[in-house]
C-alpha positions as a Markdown table, in Angstrom:
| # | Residue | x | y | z |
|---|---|---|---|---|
| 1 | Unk | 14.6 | 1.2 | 42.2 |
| 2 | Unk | 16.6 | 1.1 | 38.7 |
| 3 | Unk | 16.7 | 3.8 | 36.4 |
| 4 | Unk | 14.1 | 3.3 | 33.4 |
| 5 | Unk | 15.3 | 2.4 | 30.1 |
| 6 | Unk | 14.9 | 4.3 | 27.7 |
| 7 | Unk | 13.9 | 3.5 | 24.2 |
| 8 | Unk | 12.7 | 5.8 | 21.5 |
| 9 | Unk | 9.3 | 4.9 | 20.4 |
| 10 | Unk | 10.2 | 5.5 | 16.9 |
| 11 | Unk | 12.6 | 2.2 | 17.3 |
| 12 | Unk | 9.7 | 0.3 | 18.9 |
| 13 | Unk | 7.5 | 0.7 | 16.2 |
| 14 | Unk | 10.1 | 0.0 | 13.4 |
| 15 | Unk | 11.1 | -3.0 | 15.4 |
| 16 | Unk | 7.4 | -4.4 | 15.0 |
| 17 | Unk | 7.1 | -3.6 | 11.7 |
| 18 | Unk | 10.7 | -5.2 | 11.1 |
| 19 | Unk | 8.6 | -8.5 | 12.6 |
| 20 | Unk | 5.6 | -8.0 | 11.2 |
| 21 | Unk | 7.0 | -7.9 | 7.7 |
| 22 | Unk | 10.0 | -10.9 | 8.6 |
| 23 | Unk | 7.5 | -13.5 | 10.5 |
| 24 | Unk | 3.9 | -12.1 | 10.6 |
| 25 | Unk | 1.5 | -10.1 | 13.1 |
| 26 | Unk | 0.6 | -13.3 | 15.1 |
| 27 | Unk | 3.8 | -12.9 | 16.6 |
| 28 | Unk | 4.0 | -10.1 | 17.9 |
| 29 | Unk | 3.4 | -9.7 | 21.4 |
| 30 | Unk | 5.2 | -7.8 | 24.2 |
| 31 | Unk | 7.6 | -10.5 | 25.3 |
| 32 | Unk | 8.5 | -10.9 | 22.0 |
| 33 | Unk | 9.0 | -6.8 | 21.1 |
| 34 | Unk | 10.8 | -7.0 | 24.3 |
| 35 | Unk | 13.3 | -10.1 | 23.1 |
| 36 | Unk | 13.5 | -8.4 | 19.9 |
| 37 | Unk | 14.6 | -5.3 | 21.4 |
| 38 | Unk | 17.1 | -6.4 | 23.9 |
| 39 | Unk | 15.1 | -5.3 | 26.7 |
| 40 | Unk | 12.5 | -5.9 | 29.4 |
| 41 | Unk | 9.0 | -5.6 | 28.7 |
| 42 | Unk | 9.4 | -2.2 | 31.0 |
| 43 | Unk | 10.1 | 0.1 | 28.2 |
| 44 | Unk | 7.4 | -0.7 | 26.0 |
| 45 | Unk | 5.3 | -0.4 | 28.7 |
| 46 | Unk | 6.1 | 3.0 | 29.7 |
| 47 | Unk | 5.9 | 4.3 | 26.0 |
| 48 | Unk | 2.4 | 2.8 | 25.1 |
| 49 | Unk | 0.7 | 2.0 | 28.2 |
| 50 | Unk | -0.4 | -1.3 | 26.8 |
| 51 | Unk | -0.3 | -3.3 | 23.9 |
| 52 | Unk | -3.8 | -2.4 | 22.8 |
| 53 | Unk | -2.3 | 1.2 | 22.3 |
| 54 | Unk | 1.1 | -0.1 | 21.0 |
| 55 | Unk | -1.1 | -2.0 | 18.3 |
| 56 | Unk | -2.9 | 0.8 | 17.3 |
| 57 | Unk | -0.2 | 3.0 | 16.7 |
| 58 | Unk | 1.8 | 0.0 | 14.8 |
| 59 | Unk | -1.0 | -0.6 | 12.2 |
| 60 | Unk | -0.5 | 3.7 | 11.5 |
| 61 | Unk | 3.3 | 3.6 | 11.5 |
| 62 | Unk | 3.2 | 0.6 | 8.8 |
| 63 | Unk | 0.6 | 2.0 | 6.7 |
| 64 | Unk | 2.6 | 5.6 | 6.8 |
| 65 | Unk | 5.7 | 3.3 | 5.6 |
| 66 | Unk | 3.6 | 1.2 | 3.1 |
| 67 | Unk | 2.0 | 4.7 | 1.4 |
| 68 | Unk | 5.7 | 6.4 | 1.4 |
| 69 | Unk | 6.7 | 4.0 | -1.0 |
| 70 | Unk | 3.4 | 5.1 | -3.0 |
| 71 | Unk | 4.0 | 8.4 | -5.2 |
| 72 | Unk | 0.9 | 9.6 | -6.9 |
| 73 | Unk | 2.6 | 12.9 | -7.7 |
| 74 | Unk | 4.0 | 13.8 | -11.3 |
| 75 | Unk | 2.7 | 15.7 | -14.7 |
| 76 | Unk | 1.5 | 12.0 | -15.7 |
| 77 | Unk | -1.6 | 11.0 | -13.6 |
| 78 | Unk | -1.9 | 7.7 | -15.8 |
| 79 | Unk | 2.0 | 6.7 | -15.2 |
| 80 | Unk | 2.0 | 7.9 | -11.3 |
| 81 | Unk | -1.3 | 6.1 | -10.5 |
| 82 | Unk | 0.1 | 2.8 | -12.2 |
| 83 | Unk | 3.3 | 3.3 | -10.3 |
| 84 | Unk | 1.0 | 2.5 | -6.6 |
| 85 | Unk | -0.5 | -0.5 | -8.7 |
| 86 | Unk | 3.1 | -1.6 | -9.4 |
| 87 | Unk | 4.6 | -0.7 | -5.9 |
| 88 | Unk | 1.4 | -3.0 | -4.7 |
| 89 | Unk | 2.4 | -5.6 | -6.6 |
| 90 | Unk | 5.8 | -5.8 | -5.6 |
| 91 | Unk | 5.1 | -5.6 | -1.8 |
| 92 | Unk | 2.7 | -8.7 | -2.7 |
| 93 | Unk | 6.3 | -10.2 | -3.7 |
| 94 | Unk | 8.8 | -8.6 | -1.3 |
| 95 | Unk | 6.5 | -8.2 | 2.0 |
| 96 | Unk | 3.6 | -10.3 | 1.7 |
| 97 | Unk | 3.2 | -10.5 | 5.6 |
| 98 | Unk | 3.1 | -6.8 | 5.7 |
| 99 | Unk | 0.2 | -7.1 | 3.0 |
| 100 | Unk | -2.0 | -9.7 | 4.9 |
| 101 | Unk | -1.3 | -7.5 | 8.1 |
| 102 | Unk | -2.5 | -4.1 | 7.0 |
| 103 | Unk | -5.7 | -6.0 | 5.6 |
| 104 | Unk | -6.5 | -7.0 | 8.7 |
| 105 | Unk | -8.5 | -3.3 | 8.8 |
| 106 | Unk | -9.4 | -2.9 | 5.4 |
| 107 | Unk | -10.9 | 0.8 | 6.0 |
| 108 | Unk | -7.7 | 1.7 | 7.9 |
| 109 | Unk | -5.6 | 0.4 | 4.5 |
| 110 | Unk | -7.8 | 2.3 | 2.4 |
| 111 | Unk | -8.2 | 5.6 | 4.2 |
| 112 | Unk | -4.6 | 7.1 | 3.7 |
| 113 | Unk | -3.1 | 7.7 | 0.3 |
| 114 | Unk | -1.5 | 5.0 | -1.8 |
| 115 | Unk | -3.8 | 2.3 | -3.2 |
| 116 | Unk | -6.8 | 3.8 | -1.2 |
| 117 | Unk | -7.0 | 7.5 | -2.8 |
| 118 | Unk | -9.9 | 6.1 | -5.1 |
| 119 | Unk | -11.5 | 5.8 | -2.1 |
| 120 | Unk | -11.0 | 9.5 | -0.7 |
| 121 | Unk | -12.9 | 12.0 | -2.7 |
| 122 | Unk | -10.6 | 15.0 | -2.6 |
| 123 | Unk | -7.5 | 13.1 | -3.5 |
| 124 | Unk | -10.1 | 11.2 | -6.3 |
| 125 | Unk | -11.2 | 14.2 | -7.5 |
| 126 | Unk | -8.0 | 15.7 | -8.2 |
| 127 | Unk | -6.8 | 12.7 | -9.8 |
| 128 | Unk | -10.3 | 12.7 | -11.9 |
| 129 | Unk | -9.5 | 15.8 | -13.1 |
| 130 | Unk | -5.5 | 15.1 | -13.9 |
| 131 | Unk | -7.1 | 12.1 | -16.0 |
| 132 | Unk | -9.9 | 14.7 | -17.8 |
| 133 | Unk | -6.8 | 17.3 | -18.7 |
| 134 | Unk | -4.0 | 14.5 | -19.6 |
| 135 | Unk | -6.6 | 11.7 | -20.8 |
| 136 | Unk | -9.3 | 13.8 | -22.2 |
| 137 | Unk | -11.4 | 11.0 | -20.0 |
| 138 | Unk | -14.6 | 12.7 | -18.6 |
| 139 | Unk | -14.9 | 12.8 | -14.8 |
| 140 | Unk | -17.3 | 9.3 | -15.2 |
| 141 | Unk | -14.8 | 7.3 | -16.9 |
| 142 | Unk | -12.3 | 8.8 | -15.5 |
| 143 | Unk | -14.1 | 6.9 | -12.2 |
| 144 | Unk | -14.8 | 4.1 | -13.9 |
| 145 | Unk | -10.9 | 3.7 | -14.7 |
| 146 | Unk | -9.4 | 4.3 | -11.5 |
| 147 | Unk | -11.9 | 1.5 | -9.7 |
| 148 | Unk | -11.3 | -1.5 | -12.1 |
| 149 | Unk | -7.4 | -0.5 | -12.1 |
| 150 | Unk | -7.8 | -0.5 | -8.3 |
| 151 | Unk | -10.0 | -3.5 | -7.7 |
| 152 | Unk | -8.0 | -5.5 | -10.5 |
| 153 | Unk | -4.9 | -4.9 | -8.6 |
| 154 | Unk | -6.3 | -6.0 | -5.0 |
| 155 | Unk | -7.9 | -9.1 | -6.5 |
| 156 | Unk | -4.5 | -9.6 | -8.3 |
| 157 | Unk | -2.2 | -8.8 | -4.6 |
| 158 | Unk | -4.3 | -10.9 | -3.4 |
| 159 | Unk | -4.1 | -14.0 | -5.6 |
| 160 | Unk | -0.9 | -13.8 | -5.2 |
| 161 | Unk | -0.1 | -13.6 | -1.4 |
| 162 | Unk | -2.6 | -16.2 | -0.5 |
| 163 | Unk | -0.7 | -18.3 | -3.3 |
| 164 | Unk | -3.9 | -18.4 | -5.6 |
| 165 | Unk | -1.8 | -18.3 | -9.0 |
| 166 | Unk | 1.6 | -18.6 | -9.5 |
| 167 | Unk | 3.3 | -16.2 | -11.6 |
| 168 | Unk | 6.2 | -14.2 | -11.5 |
| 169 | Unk | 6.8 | -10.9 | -11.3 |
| 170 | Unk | 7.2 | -9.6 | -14.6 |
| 171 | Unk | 3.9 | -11.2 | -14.8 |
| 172 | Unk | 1.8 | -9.4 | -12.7 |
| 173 | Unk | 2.9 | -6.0 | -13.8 |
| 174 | Unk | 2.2 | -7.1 | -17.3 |
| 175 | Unk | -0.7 | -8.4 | -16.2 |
| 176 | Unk | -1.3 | -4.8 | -14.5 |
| 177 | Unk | -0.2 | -2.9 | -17.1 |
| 178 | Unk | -2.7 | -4.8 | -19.9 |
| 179 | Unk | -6.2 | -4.0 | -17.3 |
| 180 | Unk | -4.7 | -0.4 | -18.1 |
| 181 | Unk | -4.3 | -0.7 | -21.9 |
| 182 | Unk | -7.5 | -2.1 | -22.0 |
| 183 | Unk | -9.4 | 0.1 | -19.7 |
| 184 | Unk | -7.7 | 2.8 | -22.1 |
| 185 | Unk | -8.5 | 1.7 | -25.3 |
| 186 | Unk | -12.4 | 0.3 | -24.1 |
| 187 | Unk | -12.3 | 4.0 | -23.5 |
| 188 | Unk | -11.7 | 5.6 | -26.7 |
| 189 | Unk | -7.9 | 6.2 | -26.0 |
| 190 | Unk | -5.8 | 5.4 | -29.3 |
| 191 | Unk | -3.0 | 2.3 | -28.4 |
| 192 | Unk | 0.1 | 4.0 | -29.2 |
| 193 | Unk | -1.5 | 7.4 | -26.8 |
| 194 | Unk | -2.3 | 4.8 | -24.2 |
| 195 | Unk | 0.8 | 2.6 | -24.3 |
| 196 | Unk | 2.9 | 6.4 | -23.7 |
| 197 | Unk | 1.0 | 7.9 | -21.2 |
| 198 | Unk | 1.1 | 4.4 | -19.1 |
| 199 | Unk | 5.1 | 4.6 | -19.5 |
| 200 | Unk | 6.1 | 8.1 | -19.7 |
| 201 | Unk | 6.7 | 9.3 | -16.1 |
């Protein structure tokens, strides 16, 4: 019997997500992984078990790559929480296949981090409360803020990776950046305060 080859999960994993993002999830499928990796359909095998688990562990590994290019961190809640809306955006550009994919589970996309922290009530809170001390918003509109940013921007990824609206991107941050503005000033916030905090990292 030959020796087993041996190939790091790690480079399984990125190698799916490397097709994922290039052609789509409908493609991937063992022989495929296996053609893309240079190997037998062996190796994969004896790292997952089956496909089933390989899948699973896929969708994690891209939504851990999609949320480290999410910072919410920084002295400026306003600017960092903007900067996932605009690192959103840009994926809808850049990686739209990796978009689509991840939405295939939508409570697996919004249950770590990144665009989804709205959704987890510790991370929320703490971001509530960075909007209260920056802001001066109260803990309700402080809410109400983070879900129309949040649900602006999916509608808006959305539109754009199913090819809705065309628009560049310059556009759709601008676009991005006015629902903030807005949301802002509806709330009491004075322009020129607004138009700095969304800015000023």
């Amino acid at each position: 019997m030959p020796p087993k080859t041996q190939i790091p999960r790690e480079r399984i994993l990125k190698t799916g997500l490397e097709l994922v993002i290039r052609e789509g999830y409908a493609v991937i499928n063992i022989k495929r992984l296996a053609e893309e990796l240079g190997c037998s359909t062996q190796p994969i095998s004896w790292s997952f078990g089956n496909m089933e688990k390989f899948r699973e562990e896929l969708f994690q590994y891209a939504l851990n790559y999609m949320n480290s290019k999410m910072k919410l961190n920084g002295e400026n809640p306003v600017a960092a929480f903007f900067s996932v809306g605009e690192t959103y955006v840009n994926m809808a550009f850049d990686e739209p296949n990796l978009i689509r994919y991840l939405r295939t589970d939508s409570k697996g996309l919004v249950s770590l981090g990144g665009i989804g922290t709205i959704f987890n009530e510790e991370k929320s809170r703490n971001l509530r409360m960075g909007l209260h001390k920056v802001v001066g918003f109260s803990e309700e509109k402080a809410r109400e803020f983070m879900n129309t940013v949040v649900i602006y921007t999916q509608g808006l990824v959305t539109f754009i990776i199913e090819g809705t609206i065309t628009v560049t991107r310059e556009e759709a941050l601008h676009m991005l950046e006015n629902i903030g503005l807005m949301h802002m000033v509806y709330a009491g916030i004075p322009f020129e305060k607004a138009s700095v905090l969304l800015r000023d990292e």
